[in-house]
MIGUMI-996564 format. One record per residue (C-alpha): chain; x, y, z. Coordinates in steps of 0.2 Angstrom, whole numbers, m for minus. Layout:
N
<node chain="A" east="X" north="Y" up="Z"/>
...
***
This chain:
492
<node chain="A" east="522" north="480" up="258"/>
<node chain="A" east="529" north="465" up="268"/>
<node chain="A" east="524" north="462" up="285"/>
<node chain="A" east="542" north="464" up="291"/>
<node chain="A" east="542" north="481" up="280"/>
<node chain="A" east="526" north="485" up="291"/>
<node chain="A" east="535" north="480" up="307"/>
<node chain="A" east="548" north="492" up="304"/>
<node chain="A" east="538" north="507" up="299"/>
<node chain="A" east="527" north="505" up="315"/>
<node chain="A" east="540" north="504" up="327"/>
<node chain="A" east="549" north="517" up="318"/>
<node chain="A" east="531" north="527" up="319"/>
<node chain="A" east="530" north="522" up="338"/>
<node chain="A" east="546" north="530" up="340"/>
<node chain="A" east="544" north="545" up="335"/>
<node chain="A" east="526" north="548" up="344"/>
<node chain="A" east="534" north="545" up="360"/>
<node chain="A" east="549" north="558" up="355"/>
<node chain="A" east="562" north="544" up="354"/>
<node chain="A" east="580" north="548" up="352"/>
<node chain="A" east="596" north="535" up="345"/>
<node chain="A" east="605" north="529" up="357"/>
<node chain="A" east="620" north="537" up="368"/>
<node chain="A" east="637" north="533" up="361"/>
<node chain="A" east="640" north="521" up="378"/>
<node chain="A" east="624" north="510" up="370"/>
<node chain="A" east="631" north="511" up="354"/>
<node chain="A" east="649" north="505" up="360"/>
<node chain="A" east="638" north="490" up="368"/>
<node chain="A" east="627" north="487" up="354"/>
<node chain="A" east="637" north="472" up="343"/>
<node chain="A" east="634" north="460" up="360"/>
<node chain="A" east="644" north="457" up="376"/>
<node chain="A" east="661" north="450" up="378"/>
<node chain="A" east="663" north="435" up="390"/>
<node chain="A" east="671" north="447" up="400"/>
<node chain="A" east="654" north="458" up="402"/>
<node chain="A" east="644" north="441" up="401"/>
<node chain="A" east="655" north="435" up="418"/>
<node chain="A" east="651" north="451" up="427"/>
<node chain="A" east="634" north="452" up="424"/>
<node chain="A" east="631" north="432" up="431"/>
<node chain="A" east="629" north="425" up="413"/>
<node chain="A" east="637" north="408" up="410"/>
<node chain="A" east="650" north="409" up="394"/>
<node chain="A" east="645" north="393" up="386"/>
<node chain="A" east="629" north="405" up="382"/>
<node chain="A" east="635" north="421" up="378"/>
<node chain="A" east="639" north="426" up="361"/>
<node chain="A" east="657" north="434" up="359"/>
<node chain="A" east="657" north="455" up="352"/>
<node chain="A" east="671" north="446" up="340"/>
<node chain="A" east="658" north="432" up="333"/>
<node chain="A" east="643" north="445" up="333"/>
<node chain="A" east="655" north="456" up="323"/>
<node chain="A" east="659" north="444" up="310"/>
<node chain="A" east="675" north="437" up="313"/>
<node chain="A" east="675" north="418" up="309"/>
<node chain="A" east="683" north="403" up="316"/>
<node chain="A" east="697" north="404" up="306"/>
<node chain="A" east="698" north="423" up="311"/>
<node chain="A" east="697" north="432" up="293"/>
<node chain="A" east="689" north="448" up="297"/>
<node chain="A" east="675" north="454" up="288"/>
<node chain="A" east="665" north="469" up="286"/>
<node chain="A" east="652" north="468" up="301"/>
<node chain="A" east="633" north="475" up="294"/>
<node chain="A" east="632" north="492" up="301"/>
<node chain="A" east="621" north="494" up="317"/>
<node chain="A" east="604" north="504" up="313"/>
<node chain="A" east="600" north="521" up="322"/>
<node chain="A" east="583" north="520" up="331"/>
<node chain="A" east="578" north="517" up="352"/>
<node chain="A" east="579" north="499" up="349"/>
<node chain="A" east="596" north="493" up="339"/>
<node chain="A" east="596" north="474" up="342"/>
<node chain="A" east="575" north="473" up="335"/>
<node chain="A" east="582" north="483" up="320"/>
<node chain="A" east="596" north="469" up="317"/>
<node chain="A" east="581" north="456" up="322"/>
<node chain="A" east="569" north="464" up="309"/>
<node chain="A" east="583" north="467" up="294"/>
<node chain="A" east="585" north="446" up="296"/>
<node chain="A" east="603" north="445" up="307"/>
<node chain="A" east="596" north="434" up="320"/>
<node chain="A" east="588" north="421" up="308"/>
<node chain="A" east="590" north="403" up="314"/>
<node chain="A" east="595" north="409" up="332"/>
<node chain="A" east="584" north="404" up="346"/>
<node chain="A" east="577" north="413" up="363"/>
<node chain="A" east="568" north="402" up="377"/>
<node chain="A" east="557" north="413" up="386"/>
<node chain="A" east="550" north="404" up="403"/>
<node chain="A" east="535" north="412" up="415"/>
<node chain="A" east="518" north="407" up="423"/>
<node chain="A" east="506" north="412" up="410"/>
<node chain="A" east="495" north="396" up="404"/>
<node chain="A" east="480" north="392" up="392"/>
<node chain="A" east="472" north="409" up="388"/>
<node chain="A" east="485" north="420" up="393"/>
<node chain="A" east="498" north="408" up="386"/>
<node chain="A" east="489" north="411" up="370"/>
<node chain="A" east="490" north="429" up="370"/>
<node chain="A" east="505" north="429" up="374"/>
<node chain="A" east="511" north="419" up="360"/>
<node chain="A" east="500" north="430" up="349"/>
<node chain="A" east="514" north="445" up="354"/>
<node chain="A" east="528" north="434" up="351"/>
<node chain="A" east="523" north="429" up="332"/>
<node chain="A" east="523" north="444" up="325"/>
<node chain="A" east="544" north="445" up="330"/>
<node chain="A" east="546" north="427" up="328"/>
<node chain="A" east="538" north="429" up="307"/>
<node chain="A" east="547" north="443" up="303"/>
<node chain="A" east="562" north="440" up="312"/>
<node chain="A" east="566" north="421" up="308"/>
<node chain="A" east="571" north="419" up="326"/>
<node chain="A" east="566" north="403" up="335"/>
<node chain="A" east="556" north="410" up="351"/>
<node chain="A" east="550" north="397" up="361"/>
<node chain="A" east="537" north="401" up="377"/>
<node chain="A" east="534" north="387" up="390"/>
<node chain="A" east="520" north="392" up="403"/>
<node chain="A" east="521" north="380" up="420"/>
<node chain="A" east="512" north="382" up="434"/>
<node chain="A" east="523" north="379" up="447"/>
<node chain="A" east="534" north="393" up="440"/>
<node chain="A" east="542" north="399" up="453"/>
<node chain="A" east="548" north="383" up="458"/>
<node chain="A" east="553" north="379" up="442"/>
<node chain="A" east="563" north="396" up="438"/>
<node chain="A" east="572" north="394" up="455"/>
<node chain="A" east="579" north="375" up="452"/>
<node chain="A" east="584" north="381" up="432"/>
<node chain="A" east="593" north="396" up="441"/>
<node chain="A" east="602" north="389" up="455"/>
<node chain="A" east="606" north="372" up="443"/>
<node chain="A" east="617" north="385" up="429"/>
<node chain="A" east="602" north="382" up="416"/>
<node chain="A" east="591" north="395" up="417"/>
<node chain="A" east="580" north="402" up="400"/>
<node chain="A" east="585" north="417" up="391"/>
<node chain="A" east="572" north="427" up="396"/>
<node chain="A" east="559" north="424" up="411"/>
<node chain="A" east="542" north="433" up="418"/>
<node chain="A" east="546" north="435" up="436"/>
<node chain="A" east="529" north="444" up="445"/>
<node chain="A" east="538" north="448" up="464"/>
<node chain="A" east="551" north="465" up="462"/>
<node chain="A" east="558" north="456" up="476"/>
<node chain="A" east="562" north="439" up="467"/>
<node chain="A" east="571" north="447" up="454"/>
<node chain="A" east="580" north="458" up="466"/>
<node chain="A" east="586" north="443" up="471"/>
<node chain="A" east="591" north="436" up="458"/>
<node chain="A" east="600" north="449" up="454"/>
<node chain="A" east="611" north="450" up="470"/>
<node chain="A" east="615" north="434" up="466"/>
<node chain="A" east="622" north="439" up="451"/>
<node chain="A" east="612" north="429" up="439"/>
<node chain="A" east="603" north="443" up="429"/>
<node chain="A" east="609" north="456" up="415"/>
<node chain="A" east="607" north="473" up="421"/>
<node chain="A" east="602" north="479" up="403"/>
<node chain="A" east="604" north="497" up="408"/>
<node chain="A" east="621" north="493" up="402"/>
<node chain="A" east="616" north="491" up="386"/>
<node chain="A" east="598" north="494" up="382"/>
<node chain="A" east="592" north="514" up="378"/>
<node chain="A" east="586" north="520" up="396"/>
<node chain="A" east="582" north="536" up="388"/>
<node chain="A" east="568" north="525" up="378"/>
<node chain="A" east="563" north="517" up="392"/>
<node chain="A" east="562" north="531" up="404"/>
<node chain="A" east="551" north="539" up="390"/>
<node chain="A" east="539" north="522" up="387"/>
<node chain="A" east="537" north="521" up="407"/>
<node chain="A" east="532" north="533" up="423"/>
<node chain="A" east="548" north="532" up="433"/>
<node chain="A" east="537" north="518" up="446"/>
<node chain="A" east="542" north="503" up="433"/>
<node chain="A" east="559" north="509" up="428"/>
<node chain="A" east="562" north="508" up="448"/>
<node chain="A" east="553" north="492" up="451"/>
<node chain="A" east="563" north="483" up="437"/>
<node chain="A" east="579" north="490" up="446"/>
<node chain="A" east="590" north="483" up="460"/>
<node chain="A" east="599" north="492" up="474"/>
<node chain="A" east="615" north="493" up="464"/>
<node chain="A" east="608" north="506" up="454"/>
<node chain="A" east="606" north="495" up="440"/>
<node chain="A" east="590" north="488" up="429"/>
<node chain="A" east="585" north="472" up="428"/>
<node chain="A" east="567" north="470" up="420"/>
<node chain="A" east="555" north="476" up="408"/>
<node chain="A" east="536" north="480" up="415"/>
<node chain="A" east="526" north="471" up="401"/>
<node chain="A" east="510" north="466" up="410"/>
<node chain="A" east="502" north="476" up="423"/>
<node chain="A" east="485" north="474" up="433"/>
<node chain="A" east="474" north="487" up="444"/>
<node chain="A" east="465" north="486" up="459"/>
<node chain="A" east="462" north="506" up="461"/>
<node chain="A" east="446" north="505" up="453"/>
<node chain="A" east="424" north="504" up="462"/>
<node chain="A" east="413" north="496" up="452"/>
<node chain="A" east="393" north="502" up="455"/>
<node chain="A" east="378" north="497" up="444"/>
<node chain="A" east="374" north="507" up="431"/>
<node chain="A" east="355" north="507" up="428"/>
<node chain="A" east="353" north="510" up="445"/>
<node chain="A" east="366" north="525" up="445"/>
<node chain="A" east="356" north="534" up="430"/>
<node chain="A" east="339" north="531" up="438"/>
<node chain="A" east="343" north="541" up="455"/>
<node chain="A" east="352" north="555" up="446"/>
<node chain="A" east="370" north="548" up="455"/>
<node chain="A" east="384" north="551" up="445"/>
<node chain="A" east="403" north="546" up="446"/>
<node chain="A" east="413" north="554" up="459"/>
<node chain="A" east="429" north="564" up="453"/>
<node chain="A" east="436" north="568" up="471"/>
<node chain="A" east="435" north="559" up="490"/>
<node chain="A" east="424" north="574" up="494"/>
<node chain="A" east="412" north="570" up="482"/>
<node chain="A" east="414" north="551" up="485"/>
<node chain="A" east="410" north="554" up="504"/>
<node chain="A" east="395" north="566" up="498"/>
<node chain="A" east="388" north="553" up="485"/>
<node chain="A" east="387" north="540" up="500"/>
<node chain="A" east="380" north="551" up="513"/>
<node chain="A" east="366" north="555" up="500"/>
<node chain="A" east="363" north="536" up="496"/>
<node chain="A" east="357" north="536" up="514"/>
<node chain="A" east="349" north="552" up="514"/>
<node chain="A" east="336" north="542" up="500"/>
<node chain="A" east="335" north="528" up="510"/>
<node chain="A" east="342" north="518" up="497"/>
<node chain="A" east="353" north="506" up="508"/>
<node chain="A" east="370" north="505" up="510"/>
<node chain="A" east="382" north="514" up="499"/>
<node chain="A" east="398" north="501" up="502"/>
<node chain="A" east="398" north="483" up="498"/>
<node chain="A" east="414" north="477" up="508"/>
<node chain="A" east="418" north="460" up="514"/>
<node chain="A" east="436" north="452" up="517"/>
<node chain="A" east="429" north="433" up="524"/>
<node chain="A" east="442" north="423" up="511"/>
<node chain="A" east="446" north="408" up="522"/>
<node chain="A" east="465" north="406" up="527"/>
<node chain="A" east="466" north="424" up="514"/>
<node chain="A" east="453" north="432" up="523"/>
<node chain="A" east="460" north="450" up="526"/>
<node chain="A" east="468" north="454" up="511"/>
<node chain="A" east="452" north="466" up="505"/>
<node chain="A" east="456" north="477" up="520"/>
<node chain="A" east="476" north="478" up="516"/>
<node chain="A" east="470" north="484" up="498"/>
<node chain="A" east="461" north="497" up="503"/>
<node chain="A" east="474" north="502" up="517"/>
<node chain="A" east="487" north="502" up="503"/>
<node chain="A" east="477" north="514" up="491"/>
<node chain="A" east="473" north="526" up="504"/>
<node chain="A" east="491" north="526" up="510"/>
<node chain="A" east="496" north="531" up="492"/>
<node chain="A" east="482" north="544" up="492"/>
<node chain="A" east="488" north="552" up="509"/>
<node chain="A" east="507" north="551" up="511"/>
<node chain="A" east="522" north="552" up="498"/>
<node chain="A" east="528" north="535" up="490"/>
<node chain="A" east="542" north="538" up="500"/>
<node chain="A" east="531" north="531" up="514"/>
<node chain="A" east="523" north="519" up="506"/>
<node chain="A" east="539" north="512" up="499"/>
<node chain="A" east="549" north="512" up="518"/>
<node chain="A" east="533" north="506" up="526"/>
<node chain="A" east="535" north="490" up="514"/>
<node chain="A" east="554" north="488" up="517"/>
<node chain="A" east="554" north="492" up="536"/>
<node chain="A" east="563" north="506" up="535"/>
<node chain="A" east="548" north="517" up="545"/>
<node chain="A" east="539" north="507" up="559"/>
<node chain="A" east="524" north="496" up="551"/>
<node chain="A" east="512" north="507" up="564"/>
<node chain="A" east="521" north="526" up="557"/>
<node chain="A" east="507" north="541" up="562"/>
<node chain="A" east="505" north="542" up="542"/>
<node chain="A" east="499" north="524" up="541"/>
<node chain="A" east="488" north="525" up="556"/>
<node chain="A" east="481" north="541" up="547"/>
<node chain="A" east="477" north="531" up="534"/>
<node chain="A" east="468" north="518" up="543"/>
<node chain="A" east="457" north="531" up="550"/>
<node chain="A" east="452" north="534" up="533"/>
<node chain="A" east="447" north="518" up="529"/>
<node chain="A" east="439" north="517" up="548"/>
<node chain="A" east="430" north="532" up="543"/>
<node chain="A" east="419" north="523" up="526"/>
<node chain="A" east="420" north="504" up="536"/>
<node chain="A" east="413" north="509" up="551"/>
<node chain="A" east="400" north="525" up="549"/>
<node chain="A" east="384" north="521" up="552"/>
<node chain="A" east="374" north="512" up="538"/>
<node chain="A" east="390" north="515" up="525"/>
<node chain="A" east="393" north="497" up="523"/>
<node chain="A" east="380" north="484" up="518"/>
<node chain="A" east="380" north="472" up="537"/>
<node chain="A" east="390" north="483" up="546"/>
<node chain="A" east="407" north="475" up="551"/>
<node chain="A" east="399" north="459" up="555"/>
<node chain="A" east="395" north="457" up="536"/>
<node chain="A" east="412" north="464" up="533"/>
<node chain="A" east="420" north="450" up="541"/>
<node chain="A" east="407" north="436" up="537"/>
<node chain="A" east="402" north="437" up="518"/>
<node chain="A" east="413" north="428" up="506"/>
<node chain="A" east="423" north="439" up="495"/>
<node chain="A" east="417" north="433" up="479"/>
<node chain="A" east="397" north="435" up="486"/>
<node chain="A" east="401" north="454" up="492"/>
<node chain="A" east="391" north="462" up="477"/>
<node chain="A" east="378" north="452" up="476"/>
<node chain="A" east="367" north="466" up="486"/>
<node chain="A" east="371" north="476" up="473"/>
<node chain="A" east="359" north="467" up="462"/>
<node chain="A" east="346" north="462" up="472"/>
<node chain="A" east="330" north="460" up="460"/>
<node chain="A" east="321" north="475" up="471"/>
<node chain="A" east="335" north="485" up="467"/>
<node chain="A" east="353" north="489" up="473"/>
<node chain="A" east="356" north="486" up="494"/>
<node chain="A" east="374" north="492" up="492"/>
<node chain="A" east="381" north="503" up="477"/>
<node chain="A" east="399" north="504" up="477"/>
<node chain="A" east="413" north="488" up="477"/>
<node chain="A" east="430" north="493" up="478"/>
<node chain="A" east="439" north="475" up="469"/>
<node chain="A" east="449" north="473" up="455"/>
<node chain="A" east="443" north="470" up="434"/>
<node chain="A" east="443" north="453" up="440"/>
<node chain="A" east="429" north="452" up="450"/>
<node chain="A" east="413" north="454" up="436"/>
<node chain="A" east="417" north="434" up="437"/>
<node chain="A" east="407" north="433" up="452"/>
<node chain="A" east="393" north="443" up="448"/>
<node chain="A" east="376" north="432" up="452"/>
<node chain="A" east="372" north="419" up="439"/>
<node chain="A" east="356" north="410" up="435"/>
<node chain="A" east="353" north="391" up="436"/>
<node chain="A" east="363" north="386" up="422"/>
<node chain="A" east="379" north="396" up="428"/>
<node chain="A" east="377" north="409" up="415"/>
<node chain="A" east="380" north="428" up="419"/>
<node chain="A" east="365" north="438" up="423"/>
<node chain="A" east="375" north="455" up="421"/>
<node chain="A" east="385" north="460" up="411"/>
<node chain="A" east="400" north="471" up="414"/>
<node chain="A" east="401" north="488" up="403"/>
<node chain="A" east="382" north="488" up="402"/>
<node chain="A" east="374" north="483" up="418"/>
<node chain="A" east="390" north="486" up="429"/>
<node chain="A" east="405" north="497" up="427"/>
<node chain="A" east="419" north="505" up="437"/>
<node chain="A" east="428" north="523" up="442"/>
<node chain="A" east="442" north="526" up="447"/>
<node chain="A" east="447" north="527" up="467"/>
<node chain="A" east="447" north="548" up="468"/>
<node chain="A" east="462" north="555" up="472"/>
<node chain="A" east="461" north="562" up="494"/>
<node chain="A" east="478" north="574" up="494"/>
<node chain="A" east="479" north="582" up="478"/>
<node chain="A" east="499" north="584" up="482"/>
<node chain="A" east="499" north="565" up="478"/>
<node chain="A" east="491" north="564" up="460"/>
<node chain="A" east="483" north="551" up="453"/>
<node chain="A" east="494" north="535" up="459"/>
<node chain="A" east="490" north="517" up="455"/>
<node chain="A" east="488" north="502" up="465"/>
<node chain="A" east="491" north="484" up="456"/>
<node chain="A" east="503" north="472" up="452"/>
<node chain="A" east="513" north="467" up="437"/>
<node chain="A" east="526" north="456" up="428"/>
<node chain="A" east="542" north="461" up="419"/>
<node chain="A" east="553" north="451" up="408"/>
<node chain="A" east="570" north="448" up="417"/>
<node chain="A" east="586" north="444" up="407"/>
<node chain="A" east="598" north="428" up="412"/>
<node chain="A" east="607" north="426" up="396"/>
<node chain="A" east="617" north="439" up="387"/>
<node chain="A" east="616" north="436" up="368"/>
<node chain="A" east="612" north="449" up="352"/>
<node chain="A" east="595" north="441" up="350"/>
<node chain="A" east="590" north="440" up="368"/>
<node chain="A" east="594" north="457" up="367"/>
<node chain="A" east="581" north="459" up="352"/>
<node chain="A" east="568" north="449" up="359"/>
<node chain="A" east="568" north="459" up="375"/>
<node chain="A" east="568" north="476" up="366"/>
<node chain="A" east="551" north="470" up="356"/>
<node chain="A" east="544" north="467" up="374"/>
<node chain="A" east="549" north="483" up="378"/>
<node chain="A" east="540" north="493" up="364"/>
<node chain="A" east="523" north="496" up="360"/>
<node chain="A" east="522" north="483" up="345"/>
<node chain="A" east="527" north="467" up="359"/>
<node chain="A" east="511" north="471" up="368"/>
<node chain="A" east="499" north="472" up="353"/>
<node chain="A" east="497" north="452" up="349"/>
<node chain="A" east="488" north="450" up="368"/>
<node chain="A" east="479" north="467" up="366"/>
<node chain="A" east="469" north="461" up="351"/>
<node chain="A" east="467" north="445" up="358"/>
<node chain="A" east="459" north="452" up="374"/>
<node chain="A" east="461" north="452" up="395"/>
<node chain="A" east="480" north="462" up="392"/>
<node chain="A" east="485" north="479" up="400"/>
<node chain="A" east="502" north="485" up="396"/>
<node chain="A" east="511" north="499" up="406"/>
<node chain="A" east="518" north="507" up="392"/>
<node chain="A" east="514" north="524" up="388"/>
<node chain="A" east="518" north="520" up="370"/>
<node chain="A" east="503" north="509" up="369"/>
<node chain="A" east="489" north="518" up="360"/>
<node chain="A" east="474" north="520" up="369"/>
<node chain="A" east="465" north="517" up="354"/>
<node chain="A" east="472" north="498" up="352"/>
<node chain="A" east="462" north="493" up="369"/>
<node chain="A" east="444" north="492" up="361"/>
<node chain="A" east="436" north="478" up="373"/>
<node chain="A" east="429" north="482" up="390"/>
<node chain="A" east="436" north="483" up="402"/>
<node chain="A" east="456" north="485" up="396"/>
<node chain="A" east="451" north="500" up="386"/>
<node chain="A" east="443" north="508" up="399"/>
<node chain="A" east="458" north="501" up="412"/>
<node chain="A" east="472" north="508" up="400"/>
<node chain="A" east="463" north="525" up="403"/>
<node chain="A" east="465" north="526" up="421"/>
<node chain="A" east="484" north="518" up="418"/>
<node chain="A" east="489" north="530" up="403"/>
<node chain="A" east="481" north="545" up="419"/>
<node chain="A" east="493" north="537" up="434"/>
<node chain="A" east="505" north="548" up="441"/>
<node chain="A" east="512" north="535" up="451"/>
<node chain="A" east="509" north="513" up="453"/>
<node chain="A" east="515" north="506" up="467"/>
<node chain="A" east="512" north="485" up="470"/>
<node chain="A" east="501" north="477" up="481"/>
<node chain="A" east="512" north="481" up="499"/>
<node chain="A" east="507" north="466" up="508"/>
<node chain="A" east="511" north="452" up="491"/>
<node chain="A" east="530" north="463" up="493"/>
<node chain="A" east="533" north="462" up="514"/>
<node chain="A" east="537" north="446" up="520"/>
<node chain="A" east="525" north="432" up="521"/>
<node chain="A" east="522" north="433" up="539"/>
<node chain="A" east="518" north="448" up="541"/>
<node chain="A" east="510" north="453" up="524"/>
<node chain="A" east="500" north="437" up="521"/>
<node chain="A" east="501" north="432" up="540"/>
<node chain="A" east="499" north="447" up="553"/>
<node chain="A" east="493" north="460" up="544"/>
<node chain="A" east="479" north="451" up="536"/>
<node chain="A" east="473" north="443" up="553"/>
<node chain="A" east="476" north="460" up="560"/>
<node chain="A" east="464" north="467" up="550"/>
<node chain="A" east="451" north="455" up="553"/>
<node chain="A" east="453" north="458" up="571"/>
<node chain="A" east="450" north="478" up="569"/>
<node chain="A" east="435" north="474" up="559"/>
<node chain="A" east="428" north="461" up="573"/>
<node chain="A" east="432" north="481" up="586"/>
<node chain="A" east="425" north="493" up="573"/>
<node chain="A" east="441" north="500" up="571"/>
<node chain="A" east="443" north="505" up="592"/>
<node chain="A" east="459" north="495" up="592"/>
<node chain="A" east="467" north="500" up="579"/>
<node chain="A" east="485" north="508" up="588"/>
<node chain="A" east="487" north="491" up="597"/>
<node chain="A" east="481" north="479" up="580"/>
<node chain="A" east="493" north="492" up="570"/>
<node chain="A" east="508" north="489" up="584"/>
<node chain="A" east="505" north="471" up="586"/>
<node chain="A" east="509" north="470" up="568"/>
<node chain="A" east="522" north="479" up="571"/>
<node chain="A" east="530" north="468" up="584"/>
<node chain="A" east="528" north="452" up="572"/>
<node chain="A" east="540" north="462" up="560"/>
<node chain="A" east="556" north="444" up="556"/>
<node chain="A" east="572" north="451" up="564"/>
<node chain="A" east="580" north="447" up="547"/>
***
């Protein structure tokens, strides 16, 4: 069998798992390409949108012929792709991810790009956003872009210089791929959608020492209740503290605290708050997010929960923050609530090489739920795939990013978590993505990081100074930091 025959069987296979359906007879009337009519409407410039006439066949001489039929199936375009339509035709794709996550990238993108014969060519820069921006405002923007901020491509979409590919790409197939929190991030206010989740991150996750965990007969809590009980019994044994928290980042410090207020708040309250508090709708000190607050008061600020008290909390470097957790004598603090990211920081000898290795000395849980009426949501961030030119193989392109086969290059080359359901589980086989897909594949809702959406002054500015000045009180001031924040709310 070919490898593009093997393409096709497993997305076709993928499909039917996830209970996919052909498209809706308003896809199929869009499926040949977009007029320069649609193209104009949708912000894409003509000069590089191919024609529904010239993706039909008709050539410059205009003798009609016989247009392929278009395949049945969730994704049309990839079909076209994969039967070899496209060949010769190129997509630039342009995003932030360099070196290693470059590579995986890339890794994705081959598997199209072979079978497909389409040109697909990925730039990472650094200064993306910047970059992105300047291509945009100048008329020459790629075909495809990585855009991490819902907010960015929201405005980029009011400025009328996205595709909404809800008008042509199979929402059914996307509604069924992703819980309804990324179909709604990737969409604007005008009811369209813009993006495609295709990377996604979590920071609803507690890492604890293994050894230590088995040795005291402690096991992983399922609920807050058992959380709370597994702490006050660390105490009870006279084994320390059971938290490890710190927030002291320099000009960052204060972002630790947001995070944990933003998973209690998901834990506590509908995403109907969580989602108003973000956009100002509701009053940045609303009773449900003060609730929350006492929440977090209540494991910050009892006695002996925290290794240092709040003097530690607001004084220990964020990356140092576990290292009681391995002290040689045996843990001072057992539980760090931090992202997959942090086993970085875990002590290291003289030579800079890891002592402990995560999956076998350390590991993590998931946050327990508080409120069962709020399931099992997600905290993180993520990037989707945006859309600024209008062509039949852009289209293709995107729709392989959009199904489970686009994500499996970077999952076998490691340090990749998609938010598709379609994924299977049993593709992530290196720690921790397999056991991070888990707690994904389990959320009932994700929300983004609150303060990276608000604006900068108050997310990055208020509410993270804020917080360090409710540490430095113990959590006593909290109705005056909370409506101070409040008050530094921009006008605009």
């Amino acid at each position: 069998m070919t490898r593009l025959s093997k393409l096709l069987l497993a997305l076709a296979t993928l499909s039917l798992i996830a209970g996919a359906c052909a498209n809706d007879d308003s896809s199929s009337d869009d499926s040949s390409g977009a007029t320069t009519t649609e193209a104009a409407d949708a912000g894409v410039d003509e000069t590089t949108t191919t024609t529904a006439a010239t993706d039909a066949g008709t050539d410059d001489d205009s003798t009609t012929t016989t247009a392929a039929p278009v395949p049945d199936g969730p994704h049309q375009h990839l079909a076209r792709a994969l039967a070899g339509e496209f060949e010769g035709t190129e997509v630039e794709i342009l995003g932030q991810w360099v070196e290693a996550e470059s590579d995986g990238f890339k890794a994705s993108l081959a598997a199209l790009a072979d079978t497909s014969g389409i040109d697909i060519k990925y730039e990472g820069v650094t200064d993306y956003e910047t970059v992105l921006a300047v291509r945009a405002d100048g008329g020459d923007p790629p075909d495809l872009a990585q855009v991490a901020q819902p907010g960015l491509m929201r405005t980029f979409a009011s400025e009328g210089k996205l595709v909404p590919i809800s008008e042509w790409i199979n929402m059914d197939q996307l509604n069924e791929d992703y819980i309804s929190s990324f179909v709604d991030l990737g969409s604007a206010d005008d009811g369209n959608t813009y993006g495609v989740f295709y990377k996604t991150d979590i920071k609803s996750i507690v890492w604890y020492p293994v050894a230590a965990f088995e040795e005291n007969g402690y096991s992983v809590p399922a609920t807050w209740d058992e959380l709370t009980a597994l702490s006050d019994q660390i105490i009870a044994d006279g084994n320390g503290n059971p938290w490890c928290v710190s927030i002291e980042h320099g000009d960052a410090s204060g972002w630790v605290a947001t995070d944990w207020m933003e998973d209690v708040l998901l834990r506590t309250a509908p995403t109907d708050i969580y989602d108003r508090w973000i956009t100002h709708d509701i009053e940045f000190n609303h009773p449900e997010v003060l609730e929350a607050a006492a929440i977090v008061g209540d494991v910050w600020f009892a006695d002996d929960y925290v290794f240092g008290a709040n003097t530690g909390i607001n004084s220990i470097w964020v990356g140092d923050t576990q290292t009681p957790m391995f002290a040689e004598a045996g843990p001072q603090c057992w539980m760090h609530k931090q992202a997959a990211w942090i086993p970085g920081f875990w002590p290291k000898d003289a030579d800079d090489n890891p002592l402990y290795t995560p999956g076998v000395d350390s590991s993590f849980f998931y946050l327990p739920p508080i409120e069962s009426d709020f399931g099992s949501p997600v905290l993180g961030g993520g990037d989707q795939i945006v859309m600024f030119n209008d062509r039949p193989e852009v289209r293709a392109v995107l729709e392989f990013l959009a199904s489970a086969e686009g994500a499996k290059g970077w999952i076998e080359a490691g340090g990749f978590l998609s938010p598709n359901r379609s994924v299977p589980t049993a593709w992530y086989t290196a720690y921790p993505q397999n056991d991070l897909a888990e707690i994904m594949a389990s959320a009932t809702t994700f929300r983004f990081d609150a303060s990276d959406t608000m604006p900068a002054e108050v997310g990055n500015g208020t509410f993270w100074s804020g917080m360090v000045d409710w540490v430095s009180a113990n959590g006593d001031n909290t109705e005056d930091v909370f409506a101070d924040i409040e008050a530094s709310w921009p006008a605009s």
